[in-house]
C-alpha angles and dihedrals in degrees: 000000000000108000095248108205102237089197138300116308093221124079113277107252113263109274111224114247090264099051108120131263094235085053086058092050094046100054100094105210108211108284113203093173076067094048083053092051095054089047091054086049088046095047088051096052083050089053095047092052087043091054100226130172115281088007094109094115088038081118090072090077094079085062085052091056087045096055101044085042088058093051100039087047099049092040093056093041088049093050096049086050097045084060100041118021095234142049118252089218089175084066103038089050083050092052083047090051100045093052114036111031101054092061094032085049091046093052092045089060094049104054090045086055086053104048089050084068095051093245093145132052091225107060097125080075096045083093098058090034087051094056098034089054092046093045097045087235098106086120092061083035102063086030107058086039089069099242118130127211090234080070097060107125084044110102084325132202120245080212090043086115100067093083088086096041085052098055091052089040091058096042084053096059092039113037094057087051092049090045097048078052101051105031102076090043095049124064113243097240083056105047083081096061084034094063088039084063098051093045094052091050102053084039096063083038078073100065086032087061097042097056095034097039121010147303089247088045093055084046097050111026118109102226090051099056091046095086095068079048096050091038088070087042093061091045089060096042087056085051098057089055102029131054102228105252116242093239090064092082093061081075097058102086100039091050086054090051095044087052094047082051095052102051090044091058099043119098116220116251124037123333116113092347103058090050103068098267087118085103096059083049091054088052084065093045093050090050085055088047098048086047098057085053084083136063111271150150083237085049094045091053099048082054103065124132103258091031081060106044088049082057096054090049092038088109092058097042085046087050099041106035101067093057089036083052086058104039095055105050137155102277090041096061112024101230139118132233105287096037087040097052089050093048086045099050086039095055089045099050086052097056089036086051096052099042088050101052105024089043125358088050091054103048099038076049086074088242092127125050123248089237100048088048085058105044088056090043090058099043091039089050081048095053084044101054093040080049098054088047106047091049102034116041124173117278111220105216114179122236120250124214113217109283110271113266080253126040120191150142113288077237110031097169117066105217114264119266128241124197126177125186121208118348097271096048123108116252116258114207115197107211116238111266117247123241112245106237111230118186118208114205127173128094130270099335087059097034088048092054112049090039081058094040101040111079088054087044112121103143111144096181086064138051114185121214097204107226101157123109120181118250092346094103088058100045107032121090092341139108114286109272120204121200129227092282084059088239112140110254112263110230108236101239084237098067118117118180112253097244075071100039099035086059090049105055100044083056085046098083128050095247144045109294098239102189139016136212112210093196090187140141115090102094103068090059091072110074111262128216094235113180085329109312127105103239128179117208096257090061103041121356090170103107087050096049079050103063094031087060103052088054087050085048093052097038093060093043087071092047101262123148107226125213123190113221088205094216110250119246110267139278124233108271090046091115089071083100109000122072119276085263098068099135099053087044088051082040093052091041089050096047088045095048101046103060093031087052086044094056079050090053086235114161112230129213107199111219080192092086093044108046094020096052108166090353094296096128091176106054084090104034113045117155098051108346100247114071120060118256107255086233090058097039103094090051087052100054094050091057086046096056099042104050080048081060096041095050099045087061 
């Protein structure tokens, strides 16, 4: 998050005998207990996107960082005003620049190096990223798109991270305009009260917005987040009034570990959170933040050297570590969790290290002028954006409609064939041979890939009865599944059980369906809700091998020969939706399926060989690992439908 200046590091100059009690108070001495706190919030945003264990609720660090900008901002902003009477924007727009736009710029380039060489799956956004993150608006951005933070580690953005940047951004440009406008209207006993009001407002705007508009939209709205922002606000304004009373440090410690609890116990995704209860959350912070205003052994060890110096450098590890999280990935490394987080922190402290000291230092020194900083901001935002659209326009993909309930050859039927021997011999004419009808049946693995398969489709051999419909095999008539944000899964509207949809589609087709895919698997990776108990499929698969029994049992009623497409381990990007553990929960599926298929009797075709081809489970499935690419998808419907064949002999 954005390096807050907690105050001057030099001594505030002496203060005459008749300077006023509220310009003493004013004046902020430099606070390293609060340059610890923001390197704890800081660490636990790193440990969220590193997806580490008990870091689900990392993400309410950024709350943290909202609420401690808003008190170190307005405390600064008070104080200036207090000796004064009135506010030197000029300057304080100078500070803002100086300090925010050199590392953000610099970000911004890299990631835009990076993405040139193909290094994310998500380059076709680079362009709108490009422009949200230069223009502070990456919160409208990701909102009005449609994308949802919840979604984060799905086809993420390497700028992903400047939502946060552009709500302080925006409260940095707004909240001195509307102070230079209030406080000389508004008596100085009462501005307290005053920014109480407005915080409360915009807090009770965050569950408004979440029950008018939309979960994402309370998360990432700028006037819903404003409340964390305006609770440290009102703390500083109570400073500046108020001596902070002794007793108040006893809190500290509790506060921090309140905060630590909280964060333990919070699910990622949307929950509370979600929901507008962040403000609640930033009353907690402020009370950390107006304990530490007062000498204590929970003071003296946030502010620690190394806690401190984590804290000053807290902007540039916030900005690098999102795209470094990206670039070196799994499969471009080679490591797992543990090794791959040290190599990724590594990597980020040296880059943070070196844009502090060799650029950030410099210019906030002073060293270079604000002009020229600007000057070179503009013209550097205006290499960047050229840059993004030059290399990455815009790539028309036409939009496919779902695949037709029957897919089959413009001309299905090869004429029939006549033969004559000799000239006095009678004609022989040998009948067409009839296209075997295969149903495939599954959810979005299956539906995915025949919508992306079906305009190129021109098999004669083969007529396909569509029986896939995304999501509805993992939502309807089984347990309760929850995703990795531990949310419940939503049912599509468009969801019908299979003892409906199974019917349907072998009456779809002129003929006798002869064989039938079950393209299944994916729903008992997600944790299921089983006689009242959440259990993941390495733990009980029985209530799976149940159901997918009883469809193997009916199919085969109406004289179809069934084939198992046993469901390929994961790409990298599966855990989009599934649990961090994906690849144990496919492993566990795939050892459950293939012994229990084998005592039915059931052929397997195993989608392992096809999308995982030399262990490279992502070459064909690039953007989350588990959907075909639409370029491959036509390969991989023909190997899907001759081993099919294949099996079924």
């Amino acid at each position: 998050m954005e390096d807050m200046t907690t105050a001057p590091r030099e001594a505030p100059p002496a203060e005459s005998p008749s300077s006023s009690a509220v310009s003493g108070r004013s004046r902020l001495a430099y606070q390293p207990a609060l340059d610890g706190v923001r390197a704890l919030a800081v660490l636990v945003v790193l440990a969220f996107h590193l997806e580490l264990p008990g870091a689900h609720g990392g993400y309410l660090g950024v709350s943290v960082f909202f609420t401690l900008s808003g008190f170190l901002i307005t405390r600064l902003l008070l104080a200036e005003h207090d000796r004064g009477g009135s506010l030197a924007l000029r300057r304080f727009y100078g500070r803002r620049i100086r300090r925010l736009l050199p590392a953000s710029l610099l970000t911004i380039a890299f990631v835009v190096a990076l993405a040139a060489l193909d290094v994310f799956g998500a380059s076709s956004r680079i362009r709108g990223s490009t422009l949200a993150a230069l223009t502070s608006t990456f919160n409208w951005y990701e909102l009005l798109g449609g994308r949802d933070y919840a979604d984060l580690f799905a086809a993420p953005s390497p700028l992903a991270h400047f939502w946060s940047l552009a709500i302080e951004e925006q409260f940095y440009w707004l909240w001195p305009l509307l102070l230079l406008v209030l406080l000389p209207r508004v008596p100085v006993a009462r501005r307290t009260a005053m920014i109480v009001g407005l915080a409360a407002l915009t807090s009770l705007s965050a569950p408004i917005t979440a029950a008018l508009w939309s979960s994402s939209a309370a998360y990432l709205a700028t006037w819903t987040r404003a409340g964390e922002i305006l609770i440290g606000a009102a703390l500083a304004a109570w400073t500046t009034r108020s001596r902070v009373p002794n007793w108040l440090g006893h809190f500290a410690a509790p506060s921090l570990i309140g905060v630590a609890i909280v964060i333990l116990l919070t699910p990622a995704g949307r929950g509370w959170a979600y929901q507008g209860g962040l403000p609640v959350f930033a009353l907690l912070s402020a009370l950390v933040v107006a304990s530490l205003q007062v000498r204590s052994r929970t003071a003296s060890v946030v502010s620690v050297a190394p806690l401190v110096w984590v804290g000053r450098v807290s902007y540039g590890l916030y900005l690098f570590h999102w795209p470094v999280i990206l670039w070196l990935d799994e499969d471009r490394t080679d490591l797992s969790r543990w090794p791959l987080a040290v190599l990724r922190l590594a990597v980020t402290l040296a880059i943070t290290v070196v844009s502090f000291y060799l650029i950030e230092q410099p210019i906030r020194a002073g060293r270079i002028q604000p002009a020229a900083v600007l000057a070179a901001s503009l013209l550097s935002a205006s290499v960047a954006i050229v840059a993004a659209a030059w290399i990455f326009s815009p790539r028309i993909t036409p939009t496919l409609p779902d695949a037709p309930s029957v897919i089959s050859s413009p001309s299905t039927l090869p004429p029939p064939v006549t033969t004559a021997v000799g000239n006095d011999a009678p004609t022989t004419t040998v009948p067409a041979i009839e296209p075997t009808t295969i149903a495939i049946l599954g959810d979005s693995v299956a539906a995915w890939l025949l919508r992306d398969a079906a305009p190129s489709y021109d098999r004669t051999d083969v007529e396909i009865a569509n029986g896939a419909i995304a999501a509805c095999d993992g939502m309807i008539d089984l347990p309760t599944g929850r995703d990795r944000r531990s949310e419940e899964m939503r049912v599509p509207e468009e969801c019908v059980a299979w003892t409906t949809n199974y019917p349907e589609v072998l009456s779809s087709t002129d003929g006798d369906v002869d064989i039938a895919i079950l393209v299944l698997g994916q729903a008992p990776m997600a944790d299921r809700l089983v006689d009242g108990d959440w259990v993941e499929p390495c733990e009980s698969m029985d209530w799976y091998l149940d159901d997918v029994s009883e469809r193997i049992d009916y199919l085969r009623g109406e004289g179809v020969t069934v084939v198992f497409a046993l469901p390929a381990r994961p790409g990298k990007g599966a855990d989009y939706f599934f649990p961090g553990n994906v690849e144990e929960r496919a492993a566990c599926v795939r050892d459950t399926l293939e012994p229990f298929l084998e005592d039915l009797n059931v052929p397997i075709v195993d989608l392992d060989l096809i999308l995982c081809p030399d262990d490279e489970c992502n070459q064909t499935r690039p953007i989350d690992g588990v959907h075909v690419g639409v370029e491959l998808a036509p390969d991989v419907l023909d190997w899907l439908l001759d081993q099919a064949l294949l099996a079924a002999r």
